[in-house]
ZAZA-670013 format. One record per atom (N, C-alpha, C): residue number from 1; atom name; x, y negated, z. Coordinates in pm, 1 decimal, always signed. Layout:
// residues N
(site NUM,'CA',(X,Y,Z))
...
END
This chain:
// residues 160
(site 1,'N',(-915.5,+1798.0,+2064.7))
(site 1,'CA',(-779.2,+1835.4,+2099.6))
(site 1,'C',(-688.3,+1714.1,+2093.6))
(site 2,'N',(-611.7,+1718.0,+2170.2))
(site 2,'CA',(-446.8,+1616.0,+2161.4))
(site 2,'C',(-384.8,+1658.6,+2065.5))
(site 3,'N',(-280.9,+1547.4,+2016.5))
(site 3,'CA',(-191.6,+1574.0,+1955.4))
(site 3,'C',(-48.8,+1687.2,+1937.3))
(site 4,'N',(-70.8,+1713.4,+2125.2))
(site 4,'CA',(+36.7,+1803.1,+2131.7))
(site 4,'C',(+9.5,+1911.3,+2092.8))
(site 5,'N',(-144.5,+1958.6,+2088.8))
(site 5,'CA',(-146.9,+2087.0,+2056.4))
(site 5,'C',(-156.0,+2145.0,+1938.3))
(site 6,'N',(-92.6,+2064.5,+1847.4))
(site 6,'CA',(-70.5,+2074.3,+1693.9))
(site 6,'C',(+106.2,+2176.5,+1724.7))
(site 7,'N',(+142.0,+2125.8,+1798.8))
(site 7,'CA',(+258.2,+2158.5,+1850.8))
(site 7,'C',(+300.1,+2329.3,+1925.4))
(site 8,'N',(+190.7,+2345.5,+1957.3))
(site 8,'CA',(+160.1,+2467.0,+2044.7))
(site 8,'C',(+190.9,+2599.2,+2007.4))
(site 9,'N',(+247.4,+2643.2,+2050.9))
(site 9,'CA',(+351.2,+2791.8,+1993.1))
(site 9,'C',(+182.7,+2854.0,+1976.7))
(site 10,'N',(+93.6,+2885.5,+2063.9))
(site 10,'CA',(-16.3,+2956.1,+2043.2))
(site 10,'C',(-141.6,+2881.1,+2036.4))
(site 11,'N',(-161.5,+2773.8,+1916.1))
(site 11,'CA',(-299.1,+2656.9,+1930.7))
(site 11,'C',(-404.6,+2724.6,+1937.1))
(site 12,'N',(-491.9,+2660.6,+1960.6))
(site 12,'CA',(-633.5,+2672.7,+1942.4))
(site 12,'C',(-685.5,+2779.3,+1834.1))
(site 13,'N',(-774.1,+2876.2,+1863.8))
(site 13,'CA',(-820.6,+2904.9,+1638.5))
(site 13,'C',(-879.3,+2800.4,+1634.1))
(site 14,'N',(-990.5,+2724.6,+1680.6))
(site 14,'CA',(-1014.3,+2612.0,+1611.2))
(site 14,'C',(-996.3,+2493.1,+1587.5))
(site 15,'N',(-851.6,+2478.9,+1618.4))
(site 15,'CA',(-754.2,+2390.0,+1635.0))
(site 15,'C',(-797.3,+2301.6,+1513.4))
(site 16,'N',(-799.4,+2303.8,+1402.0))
(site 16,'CA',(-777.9,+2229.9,+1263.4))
(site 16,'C',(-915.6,+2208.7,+1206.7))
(site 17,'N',(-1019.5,+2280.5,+1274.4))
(site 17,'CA',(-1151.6,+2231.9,+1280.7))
(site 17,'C',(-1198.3,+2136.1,+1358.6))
(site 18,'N',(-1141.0,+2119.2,+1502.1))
(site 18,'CA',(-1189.9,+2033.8,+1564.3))
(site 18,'C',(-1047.4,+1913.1,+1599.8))
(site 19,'N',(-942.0,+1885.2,+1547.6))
(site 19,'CA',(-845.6,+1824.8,+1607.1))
(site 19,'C',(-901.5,+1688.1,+1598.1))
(site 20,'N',(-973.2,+1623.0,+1529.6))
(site 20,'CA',(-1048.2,+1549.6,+1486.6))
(site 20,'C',(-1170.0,+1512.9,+1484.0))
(site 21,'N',(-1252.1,+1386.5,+1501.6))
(site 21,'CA',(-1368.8,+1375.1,+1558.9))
(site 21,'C',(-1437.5,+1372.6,+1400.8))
(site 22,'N',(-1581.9,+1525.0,+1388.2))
(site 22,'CA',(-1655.7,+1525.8,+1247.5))
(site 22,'C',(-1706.0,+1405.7,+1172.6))
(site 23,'N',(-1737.6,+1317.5,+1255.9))
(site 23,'CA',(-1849.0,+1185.9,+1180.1))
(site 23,'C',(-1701.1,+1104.1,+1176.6))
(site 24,'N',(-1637.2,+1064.7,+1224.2))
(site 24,'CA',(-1508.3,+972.2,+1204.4))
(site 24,'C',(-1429.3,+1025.7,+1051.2))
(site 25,'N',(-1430.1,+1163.7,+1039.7))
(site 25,'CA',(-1331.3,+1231.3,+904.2))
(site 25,'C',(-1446.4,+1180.4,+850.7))
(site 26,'N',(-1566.2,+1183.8,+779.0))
(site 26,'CA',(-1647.5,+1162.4,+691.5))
(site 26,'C',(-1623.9,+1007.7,+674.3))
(site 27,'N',(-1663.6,+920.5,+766.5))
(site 27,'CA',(-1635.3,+809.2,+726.7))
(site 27,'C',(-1498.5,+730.1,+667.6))
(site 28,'N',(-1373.1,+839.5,+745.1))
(site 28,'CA',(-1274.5,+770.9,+666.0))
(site 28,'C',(-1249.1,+779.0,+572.9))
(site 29,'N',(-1288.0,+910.1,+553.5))
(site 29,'CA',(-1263.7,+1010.9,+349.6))
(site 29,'C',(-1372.7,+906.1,+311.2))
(site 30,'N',(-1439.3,+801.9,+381.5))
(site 30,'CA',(-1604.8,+737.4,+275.4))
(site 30,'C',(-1521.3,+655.0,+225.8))
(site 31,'N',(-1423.1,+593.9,+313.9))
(site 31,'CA',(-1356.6,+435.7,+308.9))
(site 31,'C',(-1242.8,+473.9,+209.7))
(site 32,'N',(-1185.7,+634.0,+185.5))
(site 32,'CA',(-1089.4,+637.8,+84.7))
(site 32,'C',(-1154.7,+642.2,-8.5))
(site 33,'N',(-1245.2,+687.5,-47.8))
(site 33,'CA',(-1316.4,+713.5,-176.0))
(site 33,'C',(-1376.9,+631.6,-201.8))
(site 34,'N',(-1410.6,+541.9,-150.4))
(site 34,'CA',(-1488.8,+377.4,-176.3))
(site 34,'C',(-1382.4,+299.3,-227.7))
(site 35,'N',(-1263.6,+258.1,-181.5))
(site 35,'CA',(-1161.2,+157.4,-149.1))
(site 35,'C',(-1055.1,+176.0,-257.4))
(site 36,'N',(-1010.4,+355.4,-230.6))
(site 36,'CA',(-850.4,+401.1,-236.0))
(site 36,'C',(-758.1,+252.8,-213.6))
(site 37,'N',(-765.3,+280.2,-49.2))
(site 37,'CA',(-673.7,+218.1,-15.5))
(site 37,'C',(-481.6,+255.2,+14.7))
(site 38,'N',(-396.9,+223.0,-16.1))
(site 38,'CA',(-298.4,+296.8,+91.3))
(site 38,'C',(-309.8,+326.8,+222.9))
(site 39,'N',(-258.4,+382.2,+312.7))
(site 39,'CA',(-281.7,+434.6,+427.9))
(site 39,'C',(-105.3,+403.0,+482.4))
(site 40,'N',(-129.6,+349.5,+594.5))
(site 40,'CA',(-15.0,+309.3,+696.5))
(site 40,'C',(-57.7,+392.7,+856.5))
(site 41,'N',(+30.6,+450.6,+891.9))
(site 41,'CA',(-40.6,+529.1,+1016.8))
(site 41,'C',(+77.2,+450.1,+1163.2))
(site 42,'N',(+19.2,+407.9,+1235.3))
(site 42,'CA',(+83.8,+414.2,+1348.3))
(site 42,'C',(+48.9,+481.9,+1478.2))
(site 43,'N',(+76.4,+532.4,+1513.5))
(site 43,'CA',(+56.2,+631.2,+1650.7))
(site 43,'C',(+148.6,+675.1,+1704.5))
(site 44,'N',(+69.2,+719.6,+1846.5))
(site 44,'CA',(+204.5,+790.6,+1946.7))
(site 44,'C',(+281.2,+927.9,+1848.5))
(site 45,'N',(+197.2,+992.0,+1739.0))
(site 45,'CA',(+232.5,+1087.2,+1740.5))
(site 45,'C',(+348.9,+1070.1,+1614.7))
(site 46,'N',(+414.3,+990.7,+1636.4))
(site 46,'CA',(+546.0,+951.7,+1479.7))
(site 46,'C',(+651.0,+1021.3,+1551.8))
(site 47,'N',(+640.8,+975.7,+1720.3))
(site 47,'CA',(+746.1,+1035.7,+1793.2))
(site 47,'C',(+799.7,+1173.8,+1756.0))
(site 48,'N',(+704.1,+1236.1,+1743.4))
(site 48,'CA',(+759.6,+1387.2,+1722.0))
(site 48,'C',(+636.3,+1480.6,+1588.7))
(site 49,'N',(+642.9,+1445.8,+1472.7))
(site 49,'CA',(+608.0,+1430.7,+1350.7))
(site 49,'C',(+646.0,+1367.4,+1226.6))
(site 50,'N',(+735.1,+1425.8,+1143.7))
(site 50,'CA',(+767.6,+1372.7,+1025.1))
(site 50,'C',(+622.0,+1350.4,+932.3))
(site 51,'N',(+664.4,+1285.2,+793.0))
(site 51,'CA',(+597.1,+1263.1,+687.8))
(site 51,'C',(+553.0,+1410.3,+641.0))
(site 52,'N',(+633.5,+1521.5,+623.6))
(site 52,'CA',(+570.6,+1615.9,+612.3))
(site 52,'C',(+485.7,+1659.9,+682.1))
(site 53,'N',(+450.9,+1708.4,+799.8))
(site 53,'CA',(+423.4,+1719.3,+927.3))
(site 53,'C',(+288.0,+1665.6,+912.6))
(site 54,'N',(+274.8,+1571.6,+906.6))
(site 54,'CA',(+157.6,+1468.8,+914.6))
(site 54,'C',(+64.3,+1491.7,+829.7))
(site 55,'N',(+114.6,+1519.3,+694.2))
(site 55,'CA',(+43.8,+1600.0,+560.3))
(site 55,'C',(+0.9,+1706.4,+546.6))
(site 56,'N',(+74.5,+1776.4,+623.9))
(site 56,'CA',(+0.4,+1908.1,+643.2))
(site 56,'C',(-137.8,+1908.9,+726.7))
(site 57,'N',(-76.0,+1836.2,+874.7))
(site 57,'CA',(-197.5,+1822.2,+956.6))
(site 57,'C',(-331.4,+1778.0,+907.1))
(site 58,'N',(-330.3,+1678.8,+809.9))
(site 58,'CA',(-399.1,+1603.5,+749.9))
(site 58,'C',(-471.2,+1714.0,+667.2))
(site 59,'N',(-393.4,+1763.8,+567.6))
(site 59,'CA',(-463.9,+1900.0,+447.8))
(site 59,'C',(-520.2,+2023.8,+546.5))
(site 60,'N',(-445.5,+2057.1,+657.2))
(site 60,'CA',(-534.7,+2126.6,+731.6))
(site 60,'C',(-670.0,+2135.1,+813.2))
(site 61,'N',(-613.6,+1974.6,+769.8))
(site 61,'CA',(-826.0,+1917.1,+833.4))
(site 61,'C',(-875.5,+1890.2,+786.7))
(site 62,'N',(-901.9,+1887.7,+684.5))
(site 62,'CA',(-971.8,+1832.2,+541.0))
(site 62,'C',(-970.0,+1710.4,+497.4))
(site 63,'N',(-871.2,+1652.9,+535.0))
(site 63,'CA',(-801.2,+1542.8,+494.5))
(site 63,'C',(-710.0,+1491.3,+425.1))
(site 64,'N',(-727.3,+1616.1,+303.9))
(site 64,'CA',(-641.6,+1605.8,+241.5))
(site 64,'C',(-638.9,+1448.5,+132.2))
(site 65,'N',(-731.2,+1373.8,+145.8))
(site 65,'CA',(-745.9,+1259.6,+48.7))
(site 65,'C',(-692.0,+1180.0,+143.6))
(site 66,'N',(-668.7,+1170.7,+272.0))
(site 66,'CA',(-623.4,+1053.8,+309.6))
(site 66,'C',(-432.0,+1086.2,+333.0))
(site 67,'N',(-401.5,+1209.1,+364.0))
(site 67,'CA',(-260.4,+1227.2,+282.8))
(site 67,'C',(-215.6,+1189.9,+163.9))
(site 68,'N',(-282.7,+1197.5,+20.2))
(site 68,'CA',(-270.7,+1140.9,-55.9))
(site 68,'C',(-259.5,+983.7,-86.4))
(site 69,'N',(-302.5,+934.8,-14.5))
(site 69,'CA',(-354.9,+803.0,+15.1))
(site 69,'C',(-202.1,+702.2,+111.8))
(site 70,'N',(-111.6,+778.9,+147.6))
(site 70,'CA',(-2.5,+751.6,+207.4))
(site 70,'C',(+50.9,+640.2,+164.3))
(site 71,'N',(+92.7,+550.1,+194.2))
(site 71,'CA',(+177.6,+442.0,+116.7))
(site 71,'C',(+312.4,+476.2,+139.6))
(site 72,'N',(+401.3,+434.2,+38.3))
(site 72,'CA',(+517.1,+466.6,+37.2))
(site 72,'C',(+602.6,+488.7,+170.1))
(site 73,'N',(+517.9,+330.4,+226.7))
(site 73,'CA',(+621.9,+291.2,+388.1))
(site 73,'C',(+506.9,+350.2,+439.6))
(site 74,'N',(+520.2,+443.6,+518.6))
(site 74,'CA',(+339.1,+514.6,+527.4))
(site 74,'C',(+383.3,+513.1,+697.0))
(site 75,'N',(+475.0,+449.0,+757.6))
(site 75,'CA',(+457.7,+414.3,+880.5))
(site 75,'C',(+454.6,+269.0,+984.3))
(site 76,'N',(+405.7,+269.5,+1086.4))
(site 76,'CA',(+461.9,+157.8,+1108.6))
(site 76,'C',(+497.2,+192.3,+1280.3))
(site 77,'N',(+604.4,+225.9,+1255.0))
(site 77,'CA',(+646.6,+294.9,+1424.2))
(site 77,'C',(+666.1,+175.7,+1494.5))
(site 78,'N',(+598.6,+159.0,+1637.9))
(site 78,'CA',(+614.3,+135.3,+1746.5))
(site 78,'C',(+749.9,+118.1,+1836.1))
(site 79,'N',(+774.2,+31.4,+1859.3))
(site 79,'CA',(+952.7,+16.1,+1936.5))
(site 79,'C',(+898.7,+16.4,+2075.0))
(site 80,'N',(+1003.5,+91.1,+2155.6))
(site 80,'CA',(+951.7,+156.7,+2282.5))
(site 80,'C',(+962.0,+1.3,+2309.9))
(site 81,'N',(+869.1,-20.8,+2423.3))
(site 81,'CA',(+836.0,-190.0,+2557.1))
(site 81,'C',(+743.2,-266.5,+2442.6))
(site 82,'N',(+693.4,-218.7,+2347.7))
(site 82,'CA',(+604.3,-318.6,+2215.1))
(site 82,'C',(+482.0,-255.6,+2210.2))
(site 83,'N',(+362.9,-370.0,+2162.2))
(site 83,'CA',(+221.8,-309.7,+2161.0))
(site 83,'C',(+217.0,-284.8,+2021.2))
(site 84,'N',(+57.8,-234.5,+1999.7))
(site 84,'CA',(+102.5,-183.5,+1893.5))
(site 84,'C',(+51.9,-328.4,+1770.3))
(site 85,'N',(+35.1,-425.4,+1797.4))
(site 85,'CA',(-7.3,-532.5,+1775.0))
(site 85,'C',(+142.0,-558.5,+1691.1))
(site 86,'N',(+215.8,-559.8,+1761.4))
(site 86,'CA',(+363.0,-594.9,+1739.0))
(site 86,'C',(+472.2,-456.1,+1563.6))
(site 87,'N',(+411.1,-362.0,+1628.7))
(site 87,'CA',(+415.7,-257.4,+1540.9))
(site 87,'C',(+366.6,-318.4,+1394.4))
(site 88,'N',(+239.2,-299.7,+1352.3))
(site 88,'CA',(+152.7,-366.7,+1262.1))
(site 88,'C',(+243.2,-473.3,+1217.0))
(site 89,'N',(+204.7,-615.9,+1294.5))
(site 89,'CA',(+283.5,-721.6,+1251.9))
(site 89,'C',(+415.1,-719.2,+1169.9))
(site 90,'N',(+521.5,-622.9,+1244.5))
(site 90,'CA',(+683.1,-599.4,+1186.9))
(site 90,'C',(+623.5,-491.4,+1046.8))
(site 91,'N',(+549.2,-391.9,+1034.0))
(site 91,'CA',(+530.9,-380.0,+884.0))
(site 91,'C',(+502.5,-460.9,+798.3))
(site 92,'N',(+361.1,-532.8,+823.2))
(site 92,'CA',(+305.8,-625.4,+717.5))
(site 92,'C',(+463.9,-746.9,+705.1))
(site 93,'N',(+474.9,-763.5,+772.0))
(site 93,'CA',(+622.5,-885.5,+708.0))
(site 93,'C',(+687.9,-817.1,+643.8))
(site 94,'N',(+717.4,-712.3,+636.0))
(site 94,'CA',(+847.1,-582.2,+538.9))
(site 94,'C',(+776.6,-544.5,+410.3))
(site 95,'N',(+624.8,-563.9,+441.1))
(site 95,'CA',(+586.0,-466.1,+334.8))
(site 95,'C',(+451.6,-498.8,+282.1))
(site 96,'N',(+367.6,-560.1,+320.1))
(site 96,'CA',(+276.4,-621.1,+252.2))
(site 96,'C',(+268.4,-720.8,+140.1))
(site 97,'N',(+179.3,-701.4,+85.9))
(site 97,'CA',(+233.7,-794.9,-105.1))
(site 97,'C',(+99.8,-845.7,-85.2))
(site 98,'N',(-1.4,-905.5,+52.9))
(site 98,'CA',(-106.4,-989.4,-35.2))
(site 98,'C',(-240.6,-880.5,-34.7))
(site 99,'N',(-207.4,-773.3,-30.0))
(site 99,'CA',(-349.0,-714.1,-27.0))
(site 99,'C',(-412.5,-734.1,+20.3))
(site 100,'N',(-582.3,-695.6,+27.5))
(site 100,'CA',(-654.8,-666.0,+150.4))
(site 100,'C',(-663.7,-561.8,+232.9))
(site 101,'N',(-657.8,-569.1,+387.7))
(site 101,'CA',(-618.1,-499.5,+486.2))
(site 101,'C',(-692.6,-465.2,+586.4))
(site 102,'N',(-697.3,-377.0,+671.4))
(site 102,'CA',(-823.8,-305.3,+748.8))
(site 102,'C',(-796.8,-269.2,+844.2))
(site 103,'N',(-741.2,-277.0,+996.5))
(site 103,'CA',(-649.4,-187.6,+1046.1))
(site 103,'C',(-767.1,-98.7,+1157.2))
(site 104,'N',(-724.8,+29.8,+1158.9))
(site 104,'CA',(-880.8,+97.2,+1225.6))
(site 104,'C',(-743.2,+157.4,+1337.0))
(site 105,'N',(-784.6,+113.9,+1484.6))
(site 105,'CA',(-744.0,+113.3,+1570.2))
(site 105,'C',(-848.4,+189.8,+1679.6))
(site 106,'N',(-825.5,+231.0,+1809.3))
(site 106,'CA',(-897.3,+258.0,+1932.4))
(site 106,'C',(-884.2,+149.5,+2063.9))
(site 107,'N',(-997.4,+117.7,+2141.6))
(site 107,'CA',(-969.7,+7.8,+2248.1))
(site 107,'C',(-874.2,+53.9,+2283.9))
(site 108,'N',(-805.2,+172.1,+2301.7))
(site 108,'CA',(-691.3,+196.1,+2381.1))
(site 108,'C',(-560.8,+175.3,+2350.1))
(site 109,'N',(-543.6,+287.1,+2238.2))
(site 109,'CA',(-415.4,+257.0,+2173.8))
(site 109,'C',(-379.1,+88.3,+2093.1))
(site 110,'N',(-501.9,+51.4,+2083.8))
(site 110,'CA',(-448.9,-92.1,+1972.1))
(site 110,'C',(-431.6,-202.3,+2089.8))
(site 111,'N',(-357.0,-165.0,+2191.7))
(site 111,'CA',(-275.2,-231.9,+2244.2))
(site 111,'C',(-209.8,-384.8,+2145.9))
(site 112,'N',(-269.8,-539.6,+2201.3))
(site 112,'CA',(-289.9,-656.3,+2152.1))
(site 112,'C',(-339.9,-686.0,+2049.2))
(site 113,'N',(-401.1,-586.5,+1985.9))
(site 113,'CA',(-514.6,-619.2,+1914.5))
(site 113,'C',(-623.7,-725.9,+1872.1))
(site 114,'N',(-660.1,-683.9,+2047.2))
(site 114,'CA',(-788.5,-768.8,+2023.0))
(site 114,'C',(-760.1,-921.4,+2065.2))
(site 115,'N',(-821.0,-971.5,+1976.1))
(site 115,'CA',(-822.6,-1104.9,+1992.6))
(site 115,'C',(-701.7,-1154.3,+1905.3))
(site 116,'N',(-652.3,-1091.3,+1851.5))
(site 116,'CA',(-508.2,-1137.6,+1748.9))
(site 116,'C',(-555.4,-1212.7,+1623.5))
(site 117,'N',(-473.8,-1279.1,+1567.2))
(site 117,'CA',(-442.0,-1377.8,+1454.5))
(site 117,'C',(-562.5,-1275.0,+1376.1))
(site 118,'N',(-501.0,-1123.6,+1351.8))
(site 118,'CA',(-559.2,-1062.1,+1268.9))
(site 118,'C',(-670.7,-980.0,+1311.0))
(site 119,'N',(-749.3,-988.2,+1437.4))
(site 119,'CA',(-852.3,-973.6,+1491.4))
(site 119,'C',(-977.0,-1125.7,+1483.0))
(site 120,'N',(-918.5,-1244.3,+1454.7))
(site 120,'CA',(-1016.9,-1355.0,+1432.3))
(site 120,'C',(-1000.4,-1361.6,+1294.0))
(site 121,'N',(-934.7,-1290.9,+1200.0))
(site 121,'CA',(-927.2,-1305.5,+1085.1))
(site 121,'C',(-1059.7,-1192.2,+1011.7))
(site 122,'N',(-1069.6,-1058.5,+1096.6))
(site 122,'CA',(-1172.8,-961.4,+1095.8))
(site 122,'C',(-1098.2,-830.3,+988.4))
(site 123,'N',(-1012.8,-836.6,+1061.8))
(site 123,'CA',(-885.3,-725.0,+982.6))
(site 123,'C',(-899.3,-612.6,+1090.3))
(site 124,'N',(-897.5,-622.7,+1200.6))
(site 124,'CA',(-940.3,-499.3,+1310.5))
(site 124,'C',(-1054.7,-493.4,+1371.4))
(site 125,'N',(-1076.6,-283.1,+1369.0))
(site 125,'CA',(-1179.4,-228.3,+1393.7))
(site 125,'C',(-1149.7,-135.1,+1514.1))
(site 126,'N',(-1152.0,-190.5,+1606.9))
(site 126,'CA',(-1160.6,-86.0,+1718.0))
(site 126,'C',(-1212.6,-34.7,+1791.5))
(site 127,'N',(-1257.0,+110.1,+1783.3))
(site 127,'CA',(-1317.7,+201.6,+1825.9))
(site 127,'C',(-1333.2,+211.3,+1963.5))
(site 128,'N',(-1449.2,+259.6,+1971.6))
(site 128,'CA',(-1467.6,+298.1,+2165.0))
(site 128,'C',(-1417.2,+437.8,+2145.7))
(site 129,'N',(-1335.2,+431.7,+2268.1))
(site 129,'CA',(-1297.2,+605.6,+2285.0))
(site 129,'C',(-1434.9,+695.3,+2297.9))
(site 130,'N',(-1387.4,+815.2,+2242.8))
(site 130,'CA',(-1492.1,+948.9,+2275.2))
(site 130,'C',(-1632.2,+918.3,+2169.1))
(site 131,'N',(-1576.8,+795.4,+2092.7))
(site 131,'CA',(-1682.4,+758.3,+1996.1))
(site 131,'C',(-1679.2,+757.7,+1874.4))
(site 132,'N',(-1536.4,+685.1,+1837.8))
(site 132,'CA',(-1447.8,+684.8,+1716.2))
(site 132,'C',(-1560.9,+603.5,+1585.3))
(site 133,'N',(-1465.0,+626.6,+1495.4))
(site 133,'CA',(-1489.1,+559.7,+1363.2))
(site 133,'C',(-1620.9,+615.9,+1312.2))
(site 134,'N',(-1722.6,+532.3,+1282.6))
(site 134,'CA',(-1831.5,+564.8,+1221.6))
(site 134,'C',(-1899.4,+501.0,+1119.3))
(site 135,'N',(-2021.9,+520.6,+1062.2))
(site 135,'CA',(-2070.2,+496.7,+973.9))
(site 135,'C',(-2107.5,+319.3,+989.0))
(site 136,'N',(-2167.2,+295.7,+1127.0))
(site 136,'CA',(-2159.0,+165.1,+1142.0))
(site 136,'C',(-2023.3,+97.5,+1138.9))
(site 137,'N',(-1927.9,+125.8,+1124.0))
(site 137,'CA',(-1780.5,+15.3,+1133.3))
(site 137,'C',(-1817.2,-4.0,+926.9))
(site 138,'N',(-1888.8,+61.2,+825.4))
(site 138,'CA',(-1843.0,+37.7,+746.6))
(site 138,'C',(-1870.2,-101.5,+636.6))
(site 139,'N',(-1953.3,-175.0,+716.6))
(site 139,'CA',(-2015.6,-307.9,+640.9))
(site 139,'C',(-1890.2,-409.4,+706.9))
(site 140,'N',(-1816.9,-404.2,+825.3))
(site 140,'CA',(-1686.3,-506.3,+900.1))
(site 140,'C',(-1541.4,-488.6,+772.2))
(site 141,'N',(-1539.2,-316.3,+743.3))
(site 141,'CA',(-1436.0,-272.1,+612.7))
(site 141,'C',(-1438.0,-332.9,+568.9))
(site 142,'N',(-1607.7,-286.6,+475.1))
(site 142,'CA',(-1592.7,-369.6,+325.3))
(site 142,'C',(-1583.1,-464.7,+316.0))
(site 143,'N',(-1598.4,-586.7,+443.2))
(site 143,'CA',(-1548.1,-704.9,+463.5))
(site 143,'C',(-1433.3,-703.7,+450.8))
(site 144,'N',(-1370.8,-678.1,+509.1))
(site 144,'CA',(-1211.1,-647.4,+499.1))
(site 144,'C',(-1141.7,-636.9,+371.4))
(site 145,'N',(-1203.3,-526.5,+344.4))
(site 145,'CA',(-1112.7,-457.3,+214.0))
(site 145,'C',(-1158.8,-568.5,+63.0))
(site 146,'N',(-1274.7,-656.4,+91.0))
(site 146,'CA',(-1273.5,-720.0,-46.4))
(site 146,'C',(-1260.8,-857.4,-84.1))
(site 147,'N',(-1180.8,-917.4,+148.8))
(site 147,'CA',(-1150.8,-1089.6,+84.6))
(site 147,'C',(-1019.2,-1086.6,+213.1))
(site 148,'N',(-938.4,-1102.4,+148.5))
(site 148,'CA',(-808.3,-1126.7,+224.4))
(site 148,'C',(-807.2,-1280.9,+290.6))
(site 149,'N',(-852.9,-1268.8,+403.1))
(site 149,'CA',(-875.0,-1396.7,+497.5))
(site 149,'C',(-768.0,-1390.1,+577.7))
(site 150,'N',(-607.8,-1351.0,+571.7))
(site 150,'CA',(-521.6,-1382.7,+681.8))
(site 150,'C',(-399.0,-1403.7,+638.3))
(site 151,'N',(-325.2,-1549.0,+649.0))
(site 151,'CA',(-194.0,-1578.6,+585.0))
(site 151,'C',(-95.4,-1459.7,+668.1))
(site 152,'N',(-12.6,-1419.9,+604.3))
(site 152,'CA',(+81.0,-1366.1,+656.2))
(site 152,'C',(+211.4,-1380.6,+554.3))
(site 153,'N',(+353.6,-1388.8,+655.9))
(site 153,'CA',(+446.4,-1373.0,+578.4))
(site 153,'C',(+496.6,-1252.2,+528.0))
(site 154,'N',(+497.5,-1224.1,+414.6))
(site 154,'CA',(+527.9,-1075.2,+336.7))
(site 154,'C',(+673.2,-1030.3,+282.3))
(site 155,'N',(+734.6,-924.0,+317.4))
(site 155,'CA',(+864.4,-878.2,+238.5))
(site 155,'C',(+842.1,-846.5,+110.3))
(site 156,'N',(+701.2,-856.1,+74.2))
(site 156,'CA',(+658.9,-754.8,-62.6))
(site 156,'C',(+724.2,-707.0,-143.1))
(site 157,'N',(+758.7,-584.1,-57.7))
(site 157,'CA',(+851.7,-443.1,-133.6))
(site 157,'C',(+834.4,-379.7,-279.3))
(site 158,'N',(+911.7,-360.6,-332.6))
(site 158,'CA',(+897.3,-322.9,-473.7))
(site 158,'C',(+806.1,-175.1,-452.0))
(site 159,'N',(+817.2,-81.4,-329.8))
(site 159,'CA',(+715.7,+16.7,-303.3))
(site 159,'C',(+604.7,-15.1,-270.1))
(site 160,'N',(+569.3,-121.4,-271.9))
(site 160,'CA',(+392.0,-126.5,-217.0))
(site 160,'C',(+256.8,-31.2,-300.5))
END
């Protein structure tokens, strides 16, 4: 299912079973429960979805550990004419303190992505559509998540 049909005066019944691809939720709940990382979400769907909103969707799919997992600044919205390359970037300067970082993107949406500062650094994982996040992306993570290989300038917020 799309995003809109979270929206849908009459959804799916198995709307909250399938809104989401099965082997992709397993692996990300693997990477929260391995990691507990914070979670930063950027997507089309901020447009019309609050922080609540998002949590629910999330607990209604059995995702409820990666709702939990929210970081304070738990967005990084997109400015309309910007990729989402650009998105990313304007958080981590506001709000990153130095951690290690992972960003799990799709060829599609992670618009300048590839090939970025933080794509030769091995900070992005992007998915083939209709394929999504799997068990193989998780040896590139744990790269990720356990040696911070990319200078960046940081706001490092007292919420991190």
């Amino acid at each position: 299912y799309g995003g809109y049909d979270v929206l849908a005066p009459d959804p799916p019944a198995d709307l909250w079973e399938n809104l989401f691809h099965a082997p992709a939720v397993a692996t990300l709940l693997q990477i929260i429960e391995d990691y507990e990382p914070r979670v930063v979400i950027t997507t089309s769907w901020l447009r019309f979805l609050t922080r609540d909103a998002v949590e629910t969707i999330l607990r209604k799919t059995a995702m409820g550990p990666v709702a939990n997992a929210l970081h304070t600044e738990w967005e990084a919205a997109q400015d309309a004419g910007c990729d989402r390359l650009h998105a990313i970037q304007k958080w981590l300067a506001a709000h990153h303190c130095g951690e290690p970082f992972v960003i799990l993107d799709d060829e599609a949406s992670g618009t300048g992505l590839r090939g970025s500062e933080l794509d030769k650094a091995g900070c992005v994982i992007l998915c083939r559509e209709n394929v999504g996040l799997h068990r193989g992306h998780l040896p590139k993570v744990a790269l990720a998540l356990s040696n911070l290989r990319v200078s960046i300038a940081t706001g490092c917020s007292k919420n991190a």
